[in-house]
N, C-alpha and C positions, 0 to 999 in steps of 0.2 A: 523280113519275118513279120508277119502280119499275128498279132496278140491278143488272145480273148481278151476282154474287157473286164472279165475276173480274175487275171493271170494275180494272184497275192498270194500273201503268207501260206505256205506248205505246199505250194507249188512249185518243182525243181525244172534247173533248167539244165540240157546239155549243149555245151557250144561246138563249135566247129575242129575245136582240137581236142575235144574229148574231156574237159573240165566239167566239171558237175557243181552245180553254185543251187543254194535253196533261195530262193525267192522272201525277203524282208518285207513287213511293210503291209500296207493294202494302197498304196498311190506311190506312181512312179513319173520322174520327168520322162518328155517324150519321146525323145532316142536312146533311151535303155534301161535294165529293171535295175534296181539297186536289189543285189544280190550279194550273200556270201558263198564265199567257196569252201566248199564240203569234200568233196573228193578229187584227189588229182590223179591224172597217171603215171604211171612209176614203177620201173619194172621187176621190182620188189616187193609191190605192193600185197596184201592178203587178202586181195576182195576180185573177183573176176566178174568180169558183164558176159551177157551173154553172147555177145558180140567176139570175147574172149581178150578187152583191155583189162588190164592188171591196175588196179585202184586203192590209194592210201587215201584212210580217211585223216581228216585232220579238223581239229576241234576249236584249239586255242586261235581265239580273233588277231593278237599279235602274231603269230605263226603263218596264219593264212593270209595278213597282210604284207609281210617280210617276204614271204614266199612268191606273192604278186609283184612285187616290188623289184623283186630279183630276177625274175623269169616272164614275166606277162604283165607289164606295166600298164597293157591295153584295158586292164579290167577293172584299175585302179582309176578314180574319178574324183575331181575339184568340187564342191559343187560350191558357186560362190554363195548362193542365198543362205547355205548353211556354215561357211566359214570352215568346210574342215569335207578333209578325204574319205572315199564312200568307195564299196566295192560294188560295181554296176559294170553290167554287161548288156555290150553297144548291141541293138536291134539284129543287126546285120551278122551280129558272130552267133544267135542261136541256131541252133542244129535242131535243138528238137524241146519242145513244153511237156513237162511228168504232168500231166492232171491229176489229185487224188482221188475227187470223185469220178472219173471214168475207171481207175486203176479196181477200186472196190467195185464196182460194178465186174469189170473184166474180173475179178476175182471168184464171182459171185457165181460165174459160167463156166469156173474150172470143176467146181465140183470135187471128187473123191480124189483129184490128180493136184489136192492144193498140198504145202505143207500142213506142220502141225502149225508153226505157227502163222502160215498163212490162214487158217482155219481157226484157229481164236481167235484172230483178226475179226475174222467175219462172225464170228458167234459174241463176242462183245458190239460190233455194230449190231447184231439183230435184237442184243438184248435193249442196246441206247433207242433202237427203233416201235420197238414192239409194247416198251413201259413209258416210252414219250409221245409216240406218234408223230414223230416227226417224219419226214420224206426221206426216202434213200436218197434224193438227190441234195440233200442238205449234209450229205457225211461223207468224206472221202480216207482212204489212209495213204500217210503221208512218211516219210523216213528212209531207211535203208531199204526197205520194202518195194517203195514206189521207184527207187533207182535201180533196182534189181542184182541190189549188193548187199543185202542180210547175211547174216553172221551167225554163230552159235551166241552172239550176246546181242543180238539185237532182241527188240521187244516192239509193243506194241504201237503207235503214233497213230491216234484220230484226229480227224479235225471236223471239229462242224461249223459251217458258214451257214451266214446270214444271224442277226440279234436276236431275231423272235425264236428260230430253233433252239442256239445257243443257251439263250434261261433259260428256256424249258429245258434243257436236258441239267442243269447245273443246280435247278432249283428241285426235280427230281431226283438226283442223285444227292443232294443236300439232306433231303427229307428220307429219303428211304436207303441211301447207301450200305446200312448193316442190313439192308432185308434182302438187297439181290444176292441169290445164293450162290453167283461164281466170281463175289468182287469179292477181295481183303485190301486191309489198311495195310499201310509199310509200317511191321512194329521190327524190335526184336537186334538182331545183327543185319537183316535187309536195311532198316530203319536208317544204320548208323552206317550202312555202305549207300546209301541213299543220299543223305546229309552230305556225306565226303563228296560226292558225284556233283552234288548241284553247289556246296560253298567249298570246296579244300580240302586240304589234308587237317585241317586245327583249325576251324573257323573260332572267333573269338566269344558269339554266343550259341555253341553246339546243345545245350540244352535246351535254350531256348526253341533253336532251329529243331530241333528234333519234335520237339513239342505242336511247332507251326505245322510243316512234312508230315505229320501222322493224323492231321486232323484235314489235309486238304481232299478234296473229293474227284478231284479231273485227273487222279495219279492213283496207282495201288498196284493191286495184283487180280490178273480174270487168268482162268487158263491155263497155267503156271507161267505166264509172262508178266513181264511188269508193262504196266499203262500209263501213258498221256494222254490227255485230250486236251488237242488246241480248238479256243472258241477266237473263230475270229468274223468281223462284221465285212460286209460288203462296200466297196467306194461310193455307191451312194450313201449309204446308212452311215458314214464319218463324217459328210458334211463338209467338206473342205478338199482344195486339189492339191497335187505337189508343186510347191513354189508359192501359195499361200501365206506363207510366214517367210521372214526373215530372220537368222537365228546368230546368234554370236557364241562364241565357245569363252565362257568365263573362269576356267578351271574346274580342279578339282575341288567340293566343299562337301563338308560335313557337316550337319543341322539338325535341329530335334522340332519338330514340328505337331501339329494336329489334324488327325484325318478329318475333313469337312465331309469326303465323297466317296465313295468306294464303288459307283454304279456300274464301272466298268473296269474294276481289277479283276474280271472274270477271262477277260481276251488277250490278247496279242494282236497289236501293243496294247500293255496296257495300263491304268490311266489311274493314279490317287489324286483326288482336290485336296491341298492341302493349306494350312494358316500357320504360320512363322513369326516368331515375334521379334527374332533377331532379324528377318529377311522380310518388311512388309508386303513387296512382287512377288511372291513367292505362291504362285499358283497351286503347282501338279508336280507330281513325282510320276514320271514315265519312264516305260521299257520296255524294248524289242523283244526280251527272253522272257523263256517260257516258267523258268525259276523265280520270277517275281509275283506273278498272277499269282492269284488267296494271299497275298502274304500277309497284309493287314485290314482292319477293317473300322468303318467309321466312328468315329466317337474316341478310336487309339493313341496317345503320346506315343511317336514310333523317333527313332533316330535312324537317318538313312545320309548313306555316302555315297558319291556320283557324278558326274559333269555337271557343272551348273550352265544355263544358258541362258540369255539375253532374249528373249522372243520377241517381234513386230507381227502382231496382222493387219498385212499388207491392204487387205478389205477395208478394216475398219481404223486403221493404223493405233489400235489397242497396245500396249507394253505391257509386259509380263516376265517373269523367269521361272524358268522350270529347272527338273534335276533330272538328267538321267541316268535311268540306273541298268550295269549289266556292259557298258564297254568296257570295263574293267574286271579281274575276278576278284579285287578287295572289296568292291561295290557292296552293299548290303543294304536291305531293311530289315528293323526290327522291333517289336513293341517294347516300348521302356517299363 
């Protein structure tokens, strides 16, 4: 299987026996993508392809690891420069690459034979397009949609690539969000089924969380669906390739820190500079999920829980530690 060279984040893969994994990340080692697995088959399942596989989706990271673990241990991967198991899918098992932005496009040619909400799909990209200017080929939709397993609970999942489109659409939607007339905030009882969805059944600061969640701008409601919008950068524009660092797994810690940076808590991954006075290494607060982007902002006391790691760049042989946050669902940021 021969790989676009932007195959990254919200880009889905199907393998050879019918597993559907979303695409982590924006740099992959060379014999396969680190991916997780999203759908499996299962003749039970409540999602049908068009193809007519019967498909459970599956959410929780320890579930989809247990699961690999027990059934397709092929997809399960060491990787020694990080110290710790990664779900990646070897070259040779893909079957077939979901592109988002070909999918919106193909979307685009359906015309009057879309659904509804394949058609708010496309009417919230026309509106990100038409009040930013940015290029069709800079936005793709990505989710249930792009796997061709929508649901009556599915919603909407954008994503725009490359940095330069990404602000622009983040810093317009920042400044004008109450002006565009088919977006809402999540207030209300959405609000608090919202909150529950992205931290738990009882998170421990739900006020606070509701407070963050209502003021974020890449999430709401166009349509009558609910929105995401993933911003994520391009493998040249990160600067760095996979095997770069060398990372060590230090536990789990919890910290109270100071945001130095916030330039890129807008993506996936993505990325807090932070200063610790307990932890003087104590870089970045990083994360793969899409629940921690907006969540604080520079200048903040935040307290955040997470894997702590050990980092080397291998380049400059620099030493650091960072936190990550999101492999966990106790994991949390939040302003003090």
């Amino acid at each position: 299987m021969v790989l676009n060279l932007q195959t990254v984040e919200g880009f889905f893969l199907v393998t050879d026996d019918d597993h559907i994994f979303e695409v982590k990340g924006v740099v992959h080692p060379k014999n396969r993508v680190v991916a997780y697995l999203r759908y499996l088959p299962a003749q039970n399942g409540n999602r049908v392809s068009s193809s007519g596989v019967r498909y459970r989706k599956i959410t929780a990271l320890k579930e989809r690891e247990d699961y690999l673990q027990r059934e397709h241990s092929e997809y399960l991967w060491f990787d020694e420069a990080r110290g710790r198991q990664l779900q990646a899918v070897p070259l040779n098992r893909i079957a077939f690459v979901l592109d988002p932005v070909d999918y919106l496009r193909q979307l685009g040619d359906m015309g009057r034979h879309s659904s509804s909400l394949q058609q708010a799909s496309l009417d919230l990209a026309q509106t990100l397009v038409d009040i930013t200017g940015i290029e069709w080929g800079a936005i793709g939709l990505t989710g249930s949609q792009l796997v061709g397993l929508a649901s009556g609970e599915s919603d909407v999942d954008l994503v725009i690539y490359g940095e330069k489109p990404a602000r622009k659409v983040h810093s317009i939607l920042k400044e004008q969000f109450h002006a565009i007339g088919n977006l809402g905030w999540y207030a209300g009882e959405l609000l608090d089924k919202h909150v529950t969805f992205r931290w738990g059944e009882n998170p421990r600061w739900r006020d606070v969380l509701r407070k963050v969640e209502s003021n974020k701008v890449l999430q709401g409601l166009s349509g009558g669906y609910e929105f995401f919008i993933r911003m994520v950068k391009s493998p040249d524009e990160i600067g760095y390739k996979y095997g770069d660092f060398t990372i060590h797994n230090e536990g789990t810690l919890t910290v109270k820190c100071h945001v130095t940076d916030d330039h890129d808590s807008i993506f996936t991954p993505c990325a807090y500079g932070v200063q610790c006075d307990r932890l003087d290494d104590l870089r970045k607060l990083v994360s793969y999920r899409g629940r921690f982007t907006e969540q604080v902002s520079k200048g903040m006391d935040v307290k955040a829980k997470g894997r702590l790691e050990s980092v080397m760049d291998r380049r400059s042989g620099e030493e650091f530690s960072q936190i990550v946050l999101g492999e966990s669902w106790d994991d949390y940021l939040i302003r003090l």
